[in-house]
TORKOL-4160 file (C-alpha; in steps of 0.2 Angstrom, whole numbers, padded with zeros to 4 digits, m for minus):
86
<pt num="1" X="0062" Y="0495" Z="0520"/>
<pt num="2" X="0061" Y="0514" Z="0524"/>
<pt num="3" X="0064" Y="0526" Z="0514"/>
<pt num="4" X="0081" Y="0533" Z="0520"/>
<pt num="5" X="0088" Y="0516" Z="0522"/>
<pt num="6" X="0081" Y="0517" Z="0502"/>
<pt num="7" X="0090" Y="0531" Z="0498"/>
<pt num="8" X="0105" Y="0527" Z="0506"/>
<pt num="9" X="0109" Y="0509" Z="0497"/>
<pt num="10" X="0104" Y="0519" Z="0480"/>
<pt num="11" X="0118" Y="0532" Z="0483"/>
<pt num="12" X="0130" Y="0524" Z="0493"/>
<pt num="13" X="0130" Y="0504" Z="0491"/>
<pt num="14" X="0119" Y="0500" Z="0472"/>
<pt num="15" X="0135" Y="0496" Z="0460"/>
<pt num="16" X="0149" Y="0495" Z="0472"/>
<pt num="17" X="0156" Y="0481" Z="0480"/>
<pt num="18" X="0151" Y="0489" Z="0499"/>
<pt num="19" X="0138" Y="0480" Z="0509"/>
<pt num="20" X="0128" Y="0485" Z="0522"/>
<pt num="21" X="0125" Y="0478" Z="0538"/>
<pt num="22" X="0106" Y="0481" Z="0541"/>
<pt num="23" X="0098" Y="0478" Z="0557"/>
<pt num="24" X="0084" Y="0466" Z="0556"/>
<pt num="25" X="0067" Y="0475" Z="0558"/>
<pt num="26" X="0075" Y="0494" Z="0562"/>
<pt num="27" X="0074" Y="0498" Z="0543"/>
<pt num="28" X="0064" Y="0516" Z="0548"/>
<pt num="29" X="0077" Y="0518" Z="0564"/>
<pt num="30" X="0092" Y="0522" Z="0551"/>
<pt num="31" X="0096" Y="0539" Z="0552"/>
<pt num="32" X="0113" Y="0541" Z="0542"/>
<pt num="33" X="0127" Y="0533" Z="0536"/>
<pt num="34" X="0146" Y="0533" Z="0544"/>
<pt num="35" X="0154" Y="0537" Z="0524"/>
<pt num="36" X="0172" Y="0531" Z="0527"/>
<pt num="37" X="0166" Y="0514" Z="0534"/>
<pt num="38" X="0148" Y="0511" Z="0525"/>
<pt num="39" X="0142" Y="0508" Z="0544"/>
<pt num="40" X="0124" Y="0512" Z="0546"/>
<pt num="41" X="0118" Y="0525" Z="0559"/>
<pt num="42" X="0102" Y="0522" Z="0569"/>
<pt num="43" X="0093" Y="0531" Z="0581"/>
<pt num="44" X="0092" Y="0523" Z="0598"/>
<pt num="45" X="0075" Y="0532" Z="0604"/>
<pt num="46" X="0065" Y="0526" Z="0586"/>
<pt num="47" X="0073" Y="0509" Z="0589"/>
<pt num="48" X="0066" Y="0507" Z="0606"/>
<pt num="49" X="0050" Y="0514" Z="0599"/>
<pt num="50" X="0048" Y="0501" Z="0587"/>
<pt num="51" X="0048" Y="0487" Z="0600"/>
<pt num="52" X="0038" Y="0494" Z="0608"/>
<pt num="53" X="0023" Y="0494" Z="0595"/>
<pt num="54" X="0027" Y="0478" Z="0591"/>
<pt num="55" X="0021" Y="0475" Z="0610"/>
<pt num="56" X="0034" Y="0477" Z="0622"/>
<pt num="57" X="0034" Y="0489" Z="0637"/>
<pt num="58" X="0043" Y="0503" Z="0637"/>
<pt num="59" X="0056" Y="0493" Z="0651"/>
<pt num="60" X="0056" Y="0478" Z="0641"/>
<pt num="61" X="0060" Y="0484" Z="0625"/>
<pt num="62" X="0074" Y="0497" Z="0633"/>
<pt num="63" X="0083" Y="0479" Z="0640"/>
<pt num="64" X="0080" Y="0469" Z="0624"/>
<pt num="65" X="0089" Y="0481" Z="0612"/>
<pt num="66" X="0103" Y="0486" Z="0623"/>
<pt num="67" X="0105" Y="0465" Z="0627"/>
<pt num="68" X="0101" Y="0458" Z="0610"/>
<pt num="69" X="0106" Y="0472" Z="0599"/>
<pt num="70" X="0117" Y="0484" Z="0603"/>
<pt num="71" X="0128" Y="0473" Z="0612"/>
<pt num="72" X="0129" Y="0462" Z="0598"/>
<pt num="73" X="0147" Y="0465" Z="0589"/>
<pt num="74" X="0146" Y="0459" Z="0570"/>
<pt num="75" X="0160" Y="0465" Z="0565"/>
<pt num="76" X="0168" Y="0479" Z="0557"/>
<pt num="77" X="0152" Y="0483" Z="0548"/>
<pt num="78" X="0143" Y="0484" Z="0565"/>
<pt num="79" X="0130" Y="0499" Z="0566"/>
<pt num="80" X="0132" Y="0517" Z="0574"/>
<pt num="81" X="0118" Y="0516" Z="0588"/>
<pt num="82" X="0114" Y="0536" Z="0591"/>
<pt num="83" X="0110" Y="0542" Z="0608"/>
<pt num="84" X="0099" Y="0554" Z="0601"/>
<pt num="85" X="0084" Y="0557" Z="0613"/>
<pt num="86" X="0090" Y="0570" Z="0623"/>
């Protein structure tokens, strides 16, 4: 888990009865938190870069999280993806 994502259950999440929606395998993409809501923020560049060490081109992993993941609703818990590669 990284260490953000860490710090942010710790302070916002351990002993209330929030949850947190976590995106499977974008633990060190999480950049923030959306307080009002509890929704996690994630940075859309670090995501990317994730799949791509896990072995996908840069193309392919561009089309597999904005298909698979950030056009995925989940609800009103559903993450903040940051456009933050400017």
């Amino acid at each position: 888990m990284g260490n953000l994502l860490q710090r942010i259950i710790l302070e916002y999440v351990d002993g209330n009865d929030e949850e947190l929606l976590i995106a499977d395998g974008y633990d060190d993409a999480v950049i923030g938190i959306e307080i009002n809501t509890n929704r996690l923020i994630y940075s859309i560049s670090r995501c990317v870069e994730i799949l791509i060490s896990q072995g996908m081109t840069r193309e392919d992993a561009i089309e597999h999280f904005y298909f698979n993941t950030a056009g995925s609703f989940m609800g009103e818990k559903t993450p903040i993806w940051c456009d933050n590669d400017f």
